[in-house]
C-alpha positions in Angstrom: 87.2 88.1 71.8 89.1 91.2 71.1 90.8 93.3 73.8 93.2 96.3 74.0 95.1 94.8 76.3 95.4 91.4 78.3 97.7 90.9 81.6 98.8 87.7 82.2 99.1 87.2 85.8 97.5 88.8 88.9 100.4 90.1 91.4 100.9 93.9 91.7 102.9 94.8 88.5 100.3 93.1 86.3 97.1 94.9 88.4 98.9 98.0 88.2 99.7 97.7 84.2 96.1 96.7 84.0 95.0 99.3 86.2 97.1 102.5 84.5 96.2 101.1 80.7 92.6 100.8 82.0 92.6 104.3 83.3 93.5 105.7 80.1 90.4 104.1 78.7 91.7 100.8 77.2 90.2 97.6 77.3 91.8 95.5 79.3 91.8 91.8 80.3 93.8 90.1 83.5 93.8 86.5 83.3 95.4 84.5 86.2 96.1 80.8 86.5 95.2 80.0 89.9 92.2 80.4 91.7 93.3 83.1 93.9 94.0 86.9 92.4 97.3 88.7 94.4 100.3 86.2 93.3 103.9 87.2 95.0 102.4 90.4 96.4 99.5 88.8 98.3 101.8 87.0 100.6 104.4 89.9 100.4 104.6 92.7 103.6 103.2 95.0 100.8 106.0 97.8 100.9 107.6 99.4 98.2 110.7 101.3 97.9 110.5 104.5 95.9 113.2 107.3 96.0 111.9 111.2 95.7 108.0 109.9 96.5 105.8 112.8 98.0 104.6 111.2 101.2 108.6 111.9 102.1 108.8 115.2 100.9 105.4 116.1 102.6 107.5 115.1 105.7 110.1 117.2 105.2 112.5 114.5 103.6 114.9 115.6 101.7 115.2 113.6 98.5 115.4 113.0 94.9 115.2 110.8 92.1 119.3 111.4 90.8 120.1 110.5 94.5 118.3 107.3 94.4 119.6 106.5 91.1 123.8 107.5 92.9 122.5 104.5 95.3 121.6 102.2 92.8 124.4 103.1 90.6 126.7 102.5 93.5 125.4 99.6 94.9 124.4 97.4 91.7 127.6 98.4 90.1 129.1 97.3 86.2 126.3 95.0 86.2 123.5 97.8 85.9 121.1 98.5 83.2 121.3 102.5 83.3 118.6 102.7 80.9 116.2 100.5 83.1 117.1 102.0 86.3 116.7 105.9 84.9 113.0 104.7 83.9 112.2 103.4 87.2 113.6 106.8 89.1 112.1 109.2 87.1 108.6 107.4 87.2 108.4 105.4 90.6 107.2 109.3 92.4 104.6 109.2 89.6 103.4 106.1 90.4 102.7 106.4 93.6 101.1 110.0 92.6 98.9 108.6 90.3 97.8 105.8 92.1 96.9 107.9 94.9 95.2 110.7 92.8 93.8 108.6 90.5 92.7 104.8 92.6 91.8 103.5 95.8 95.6 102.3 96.5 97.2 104.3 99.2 100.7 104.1 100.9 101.5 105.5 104.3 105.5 106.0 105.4 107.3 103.3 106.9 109.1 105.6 110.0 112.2 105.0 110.3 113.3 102.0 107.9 116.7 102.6 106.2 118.5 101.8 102.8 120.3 98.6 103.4 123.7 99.6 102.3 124.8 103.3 104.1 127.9 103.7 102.9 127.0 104.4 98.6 126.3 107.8 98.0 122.8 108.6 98.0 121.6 106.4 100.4 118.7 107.5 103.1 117.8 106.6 106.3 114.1 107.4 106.3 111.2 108.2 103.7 111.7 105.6 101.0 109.8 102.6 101.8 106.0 103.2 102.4 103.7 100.8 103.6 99.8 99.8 102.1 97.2 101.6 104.3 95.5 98.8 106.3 91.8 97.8 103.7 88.8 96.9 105.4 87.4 93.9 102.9 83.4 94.3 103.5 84.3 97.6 101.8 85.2 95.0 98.5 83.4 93.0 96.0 82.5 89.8 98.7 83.8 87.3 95.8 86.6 89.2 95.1 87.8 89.2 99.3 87.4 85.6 98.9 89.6 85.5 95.6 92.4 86.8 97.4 95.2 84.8 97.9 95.1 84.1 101.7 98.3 85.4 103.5 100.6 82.9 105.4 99.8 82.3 108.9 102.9 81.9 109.5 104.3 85.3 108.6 100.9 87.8 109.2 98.0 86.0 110.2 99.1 83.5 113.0 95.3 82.2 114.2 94.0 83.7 111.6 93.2 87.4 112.3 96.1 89.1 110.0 98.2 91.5 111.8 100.6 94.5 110.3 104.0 96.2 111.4 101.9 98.1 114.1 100.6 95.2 115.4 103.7 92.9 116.3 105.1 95.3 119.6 101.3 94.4 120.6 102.1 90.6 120.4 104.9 90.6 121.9 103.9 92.3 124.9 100.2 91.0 125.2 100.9 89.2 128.4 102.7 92.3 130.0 100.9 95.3 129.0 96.8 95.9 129.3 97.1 97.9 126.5 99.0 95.4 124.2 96.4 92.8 125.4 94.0 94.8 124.7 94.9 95.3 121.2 95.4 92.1 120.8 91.5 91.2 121.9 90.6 93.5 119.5 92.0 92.2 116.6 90.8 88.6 117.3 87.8 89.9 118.7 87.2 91.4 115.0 88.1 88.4 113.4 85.7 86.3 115.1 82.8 88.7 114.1 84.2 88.5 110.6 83.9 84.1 110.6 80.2 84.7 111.2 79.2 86.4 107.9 82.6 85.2 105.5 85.2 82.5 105.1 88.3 84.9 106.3 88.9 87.6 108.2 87.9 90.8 106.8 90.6 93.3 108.3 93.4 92.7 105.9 96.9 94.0 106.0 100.2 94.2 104.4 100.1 92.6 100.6 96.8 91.6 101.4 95.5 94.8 101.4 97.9 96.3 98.8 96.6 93.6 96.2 92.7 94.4 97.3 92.8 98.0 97.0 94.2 97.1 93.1 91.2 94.9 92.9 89.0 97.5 93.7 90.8 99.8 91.8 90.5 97.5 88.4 86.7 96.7 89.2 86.0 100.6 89.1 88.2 100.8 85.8 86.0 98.2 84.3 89.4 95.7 83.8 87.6 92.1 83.0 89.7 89.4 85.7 89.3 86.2 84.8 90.4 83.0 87.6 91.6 79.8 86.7 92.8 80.9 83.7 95.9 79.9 82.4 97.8 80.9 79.2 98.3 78.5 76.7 101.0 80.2 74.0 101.2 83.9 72.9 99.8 84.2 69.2 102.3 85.7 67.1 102.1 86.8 63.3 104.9 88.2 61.0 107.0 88.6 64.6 104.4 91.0 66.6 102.1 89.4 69.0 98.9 89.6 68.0 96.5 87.6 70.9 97.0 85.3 73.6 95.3 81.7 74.1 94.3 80.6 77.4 92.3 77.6 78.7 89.1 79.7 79.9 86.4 77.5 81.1 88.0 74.2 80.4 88.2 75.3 76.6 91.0 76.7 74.6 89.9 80.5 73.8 92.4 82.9 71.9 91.9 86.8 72.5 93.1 89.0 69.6 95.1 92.1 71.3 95.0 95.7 69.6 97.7 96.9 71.8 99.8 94.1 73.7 100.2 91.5 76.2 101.8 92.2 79.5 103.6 89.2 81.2 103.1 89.1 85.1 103.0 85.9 85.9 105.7 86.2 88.9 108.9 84.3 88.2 109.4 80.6 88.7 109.8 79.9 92.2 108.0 76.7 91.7 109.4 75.3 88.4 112.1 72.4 89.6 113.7 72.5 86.1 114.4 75.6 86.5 115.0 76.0 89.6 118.1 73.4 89.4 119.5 75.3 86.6 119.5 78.7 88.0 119.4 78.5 91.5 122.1 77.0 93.9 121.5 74.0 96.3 118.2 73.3 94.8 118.4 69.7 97.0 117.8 71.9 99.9 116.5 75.3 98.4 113.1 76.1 100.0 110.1 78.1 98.3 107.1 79.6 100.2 105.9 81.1 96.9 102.3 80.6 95.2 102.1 77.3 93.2 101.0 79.1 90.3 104.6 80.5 90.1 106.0 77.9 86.8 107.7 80.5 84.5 104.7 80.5 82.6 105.4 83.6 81.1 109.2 84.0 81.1 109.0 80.6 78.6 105.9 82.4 76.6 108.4 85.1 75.6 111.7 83.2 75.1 109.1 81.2 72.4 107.8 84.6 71.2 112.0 85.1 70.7 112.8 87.0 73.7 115.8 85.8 76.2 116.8 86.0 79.4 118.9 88.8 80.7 121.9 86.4 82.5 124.9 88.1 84.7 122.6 88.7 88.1 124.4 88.5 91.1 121.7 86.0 92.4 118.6 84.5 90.7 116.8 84.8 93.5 115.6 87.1 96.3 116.8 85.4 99.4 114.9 84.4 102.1 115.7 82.3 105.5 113.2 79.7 106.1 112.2 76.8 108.4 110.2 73.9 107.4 107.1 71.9 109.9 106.1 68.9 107.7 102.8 68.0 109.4 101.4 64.7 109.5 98.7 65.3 106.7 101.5 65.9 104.3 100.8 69.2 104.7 104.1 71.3 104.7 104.5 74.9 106.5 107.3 77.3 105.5 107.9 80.2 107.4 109.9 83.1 107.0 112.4 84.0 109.2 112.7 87.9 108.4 112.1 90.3 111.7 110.9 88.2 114.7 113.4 86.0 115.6 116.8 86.4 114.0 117.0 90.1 114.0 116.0 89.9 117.9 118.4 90.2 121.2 119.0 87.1 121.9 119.0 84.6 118.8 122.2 83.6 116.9 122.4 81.3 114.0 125.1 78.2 114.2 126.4 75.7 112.0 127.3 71.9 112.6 130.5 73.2 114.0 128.3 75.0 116.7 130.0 78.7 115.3 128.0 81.7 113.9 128.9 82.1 110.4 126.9 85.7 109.4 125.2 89.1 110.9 122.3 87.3 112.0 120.1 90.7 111.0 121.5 91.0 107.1 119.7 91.0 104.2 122.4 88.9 102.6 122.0 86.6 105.6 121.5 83.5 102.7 124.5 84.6 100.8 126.7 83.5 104.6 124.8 80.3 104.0 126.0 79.3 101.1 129.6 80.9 101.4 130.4 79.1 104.2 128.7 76.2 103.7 126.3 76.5 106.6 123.3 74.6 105.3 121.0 73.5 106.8 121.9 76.0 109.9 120.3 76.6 113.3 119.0 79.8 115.2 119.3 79.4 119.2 117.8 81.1 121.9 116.8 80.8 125.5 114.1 80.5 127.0 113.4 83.8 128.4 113.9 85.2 124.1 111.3 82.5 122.9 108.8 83.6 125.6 109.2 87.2 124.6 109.8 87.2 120.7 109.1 83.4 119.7 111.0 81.8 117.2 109.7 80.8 113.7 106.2 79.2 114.2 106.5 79.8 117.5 104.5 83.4 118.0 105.8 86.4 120.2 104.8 85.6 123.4 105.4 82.1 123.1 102.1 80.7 121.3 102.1 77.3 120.6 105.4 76.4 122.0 104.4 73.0 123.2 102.8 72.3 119.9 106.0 73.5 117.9 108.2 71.0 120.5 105.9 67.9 120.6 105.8 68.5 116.2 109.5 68.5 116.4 109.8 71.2 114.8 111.5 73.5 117.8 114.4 71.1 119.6 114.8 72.1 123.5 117.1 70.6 125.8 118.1 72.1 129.7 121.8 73.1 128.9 123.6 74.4 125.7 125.5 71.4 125.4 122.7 69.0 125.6 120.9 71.4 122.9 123.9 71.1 120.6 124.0 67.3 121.0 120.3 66.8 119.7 120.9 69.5 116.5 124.0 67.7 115.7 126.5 70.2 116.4 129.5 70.4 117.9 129.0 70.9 122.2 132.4 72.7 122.7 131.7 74.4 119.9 128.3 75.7 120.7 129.4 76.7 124.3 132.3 78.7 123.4 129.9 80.4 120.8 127.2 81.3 123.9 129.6 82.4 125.9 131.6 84.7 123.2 128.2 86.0 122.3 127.4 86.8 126.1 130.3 89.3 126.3 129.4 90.9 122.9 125.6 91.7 124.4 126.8 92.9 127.5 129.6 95.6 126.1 126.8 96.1 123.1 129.0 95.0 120.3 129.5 92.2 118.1 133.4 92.6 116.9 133.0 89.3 114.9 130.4 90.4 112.1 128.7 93.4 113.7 125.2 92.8 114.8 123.7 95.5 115.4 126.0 98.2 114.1 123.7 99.9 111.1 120.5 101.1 111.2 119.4 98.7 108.6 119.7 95.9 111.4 118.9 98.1 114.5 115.4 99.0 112.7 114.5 95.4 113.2 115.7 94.9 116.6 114.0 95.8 119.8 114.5 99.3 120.4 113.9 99.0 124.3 116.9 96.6 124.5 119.9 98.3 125.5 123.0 98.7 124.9 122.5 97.2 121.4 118.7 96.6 120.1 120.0 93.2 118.1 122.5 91.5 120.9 121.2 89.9 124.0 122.5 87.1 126.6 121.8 83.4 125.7 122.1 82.1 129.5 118.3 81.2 131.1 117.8 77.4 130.4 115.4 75.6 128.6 117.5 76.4 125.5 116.1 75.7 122.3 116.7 75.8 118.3 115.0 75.5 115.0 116.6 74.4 111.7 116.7 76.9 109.0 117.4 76.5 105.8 118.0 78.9 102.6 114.8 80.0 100.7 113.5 82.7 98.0 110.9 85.4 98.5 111.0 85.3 94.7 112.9 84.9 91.5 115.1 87.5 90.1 115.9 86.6 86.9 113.3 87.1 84.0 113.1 88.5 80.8 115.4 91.1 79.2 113.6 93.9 78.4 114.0 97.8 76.8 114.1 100.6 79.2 110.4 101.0 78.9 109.9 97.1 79.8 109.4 96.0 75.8 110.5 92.4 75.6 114.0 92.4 73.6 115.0 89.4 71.0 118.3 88.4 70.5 119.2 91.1 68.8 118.2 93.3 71.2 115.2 94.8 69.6 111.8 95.1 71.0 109.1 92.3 70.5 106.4 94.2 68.9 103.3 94.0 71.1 105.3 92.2 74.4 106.1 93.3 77.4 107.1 92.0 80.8 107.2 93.2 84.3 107.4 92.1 88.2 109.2 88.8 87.7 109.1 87.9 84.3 111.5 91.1 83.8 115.0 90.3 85.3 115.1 92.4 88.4 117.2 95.7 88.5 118.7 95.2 91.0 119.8 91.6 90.2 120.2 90.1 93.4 121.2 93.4 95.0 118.0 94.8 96.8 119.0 98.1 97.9 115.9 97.6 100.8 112.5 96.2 102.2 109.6 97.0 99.5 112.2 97.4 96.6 110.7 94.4 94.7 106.7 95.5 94.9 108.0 99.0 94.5 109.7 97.8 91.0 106.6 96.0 90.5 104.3 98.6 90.8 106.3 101.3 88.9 107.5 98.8 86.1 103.3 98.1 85.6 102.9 101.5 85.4 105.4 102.5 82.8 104.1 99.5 80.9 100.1 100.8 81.5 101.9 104.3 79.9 103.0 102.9 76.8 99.8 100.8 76.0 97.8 103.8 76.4 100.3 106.0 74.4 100.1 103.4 71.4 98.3 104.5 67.9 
């Protein structure tokens, strides 16, 4: 077989590579190693950060691609790749342009959610991260829905029915508002239609529906997408890559290239080896990425020559997680990002019973790890976990019986008693609770600010006053989960040219090789400047790549 082009790996970069090269009228093969298409992005909320876009502009948003790259500049720091990051600002607006002009992919504005980090110049409050519009999936190829990679109950889909930013105010006030219950009814009423006629609910939501309405997308562009597929070894001759083998069918087939092969694969989250090497604490260090995520193609190109870019700030994306180990072996992981922690009400503590971080920040792992908080524990009371849940417990308080009797949530009647059981220390804890108290009730926290930036107010509950993200700890049953730190994703890949060519060791492109999402080292390296900026690399990086293949002689 002979192809233009062939992707390896599913997630959005490599659909979007596959979907711009495709577009231009190239040939263009995806092959993807697991049985489910979507990778990182599937399980992902979706979003994507893009400076100077046109949905903001179009809402009278002021703001440019020179100011997002000021932000970057600022916040990345003598650690940047200027060449990389002045690709991805003058072509992240066209992106999204041409995806919207040109495929069924389509972004709506996040209201309202802020750069992380204020205080570097070029920073905005509003207009740079956009959510994917909500997909309904009977409007798909029914084998291709299927193919999806389902999303995690545990973040987006608790029962089942998957639910998206719009949704969660409904779930957490289903039992006090007709309308919110309503809602609620609706959605599971949906996905109980949707069980009669297919194996998942149909109504899909967040990466779900970003990573469908690619699929679509590369179906009407005629991109071949081939399942349980993985690569074998890139097939190089006289230093250019030539083809790629991969074990299709249960037989070794190698696929001559005329143009180049794109390396998507999405990190390695779940490679131990390297994981030990390049991650801190991997004895504890917790995952809740797809299993497909090995390094496959980060190791392709360090064969094919290329290297990877070291010097990140983190090699991984952060993320806070808890862990139910069930008693079929199965193991949950879920993701503490804007239910619980972010919430009035919820602190995290160490074994000395003290808080150690701003329980709403994005570095909230990095506290971890410098002060030696690990495992930690979030505490509430039982009037937060009724309202907002905490972890597997839903807003609301679903399942709350089920989460204690699992062991998963620890309760006990007083603060002290609750400290005892999580192994912390009982003066400790008290003089925590009660120090916390009097920051809710004067509406600030003096001792890491809570609360103070609109990057953690976003995520609180806006109703709460005086401060959205500090509330009392004081109505008994009081209860705690353990947390421990985890990774959205990898960081570190591939270095690459400012146009996403693999590099040797001499700094000089690969002829034919290119990487993007994970198997190119991130940007930002370890410095997210917000939510979506990883799917928003993604996306743009596949483009630029989808560019160049098409541009080729």
């Amino acid at each position: 077989m002979e192809k233009d082009v062939v992707v390896i790996g599913s997630g959005g970069s490599g659909l979007a590579a596959a979907v711009t090269a495709a577009k231009a009228g190239l040939d263009v093969l995806v092959v993807e190693k697991t049985q489910y298409f979507g990778g990182t992005t599937a399980l992902s909320g979706g979003g994507i950060w893009n400076p100077g876009n046109h949905l903001a502009a179009e809402a009278g948003l002021k703001d440019s691609p020179e100011e997002g790259f000021s932000y970057i500049e600022g916040l990345v720091g003598d650690r940047l790749r200027r060449d990389v990051l002045a690709t991805f600002v003058e072509n992240a607006p066209g992106m999204l342009r041409f995806m919207h002009d040109n495929t069924d992919v389509r972004f709506s504005l996040h209201p309202d959610q802020p750069d992380y980090y204020k205080d570097y110049a070029g920073a905005k409050l509003d207009g740079r991260v956009l959510d994917p519009v909500d997909f309904d999936g009977r409007d798909m190829n029914r084998d291709d829905l299927i193919a999806i990679r389902p999303p995690l109950k545990e973040f987006n889909a608790p029962m089942g029915f998957m639910i998206g930013f719009p949704d969660i105010p409904h779930l957490m006030n289903a039992k006090k508002s007709l309308t919110s219950l309503l809602h609620v009814m609706k959605l599971f009423g949906r996905y109980a239609v949707d069980r009669l006629s297919y194996p998942r609910g149909t109504h899909l939501t967040m990466g779900n529906a970003l990573i469908a309405r690619l699929l679509v997308s590369a179906r009407k562009a005629n991109v071949t997408l081939w399942r349980k597929t993985p690569m074998t070894r890139l097939i190089i001759e006289n230093g250019r890559v030539t083809g790629v083998e991969v074990n299709h069918d249960g037989k070794l087939e190698i696929i001559k290239v005329r143009r180049g092969v794109v390396l998507a694969s999405g990190g390695f989250s779940q490679n131990e080896e390297m994981r030990k090497q390049f991650i801190p604490y991997p004895e504890h260090h917790v995952s809740f990425l797809p299993e497909g995520n090995t390094g496959d193609g980060i190791k392709a190109g360090i064969a094919a020559g290329g290297g990877l870019e070291l010097g990140n700030y983190a090699n991984a994306a952060w993320a806070v997680l808890s862990v139910l180990k069930e008693p079929n072996g199965n193991v949950r992981k879920q993701p503490h990002v804007m239910l619980d922690r972010t919430k009035p009400g919820c602190i995290a503590v160490n074994n000395a019973g003290k808080r150690f971080v701003n329980e709403c920040a994005a570095n909230f792992v990095e506290g971890m790890h410098e002060s030696g908080s690990v495992p930690a524990h979030l505490v509430c009371d039982h009037r937060f976990i009724k309202k907002y849940g905490l972890g597997l417990v839903m807003p609301g308080g679903m399942g709350l019986g089920k989460m204690i009797n699992a062991g998963y949530i620890i309760t006990a009647p007083t603060v002290a008693e609750l400290a005892k059981k999580i192994g912390s220390d009982p003066k400790g804890l008290e003089e925590t609770v009660a120090k916390h108290n009097e920051f809710a009730r004067v509406g600030k926290d003096t001792d890491f600010g809570k609360g103070d930036t609109e990057a953690d107010t976003c995520w609180g509950d806006l109703e709460h006053k005086p401060n959205p993200c500090l509330g009392p700890i004081e109505t008994g049953p009081f209860y705690a989960v353990k947390i421990f730190p985890g990774d959205g994703s990898t960081t570190l890949g591939l270095k690459v040219s400012g146009t996403a060519q693999v590099l040797d060791a001499n700094d000089v492109p690969i002829e034919g090789l290119y990487a993007c999402g994970l198997d190119m080292n991130v940007l930002w390296r370890g410095r997210e400047p917000s939510h979506g900026s990883y799917n928003g690399l993604g996306l743009t990086f596949g483009y630029v790549v989808g560019q160049q293949l098409a541009a080729k002689n």
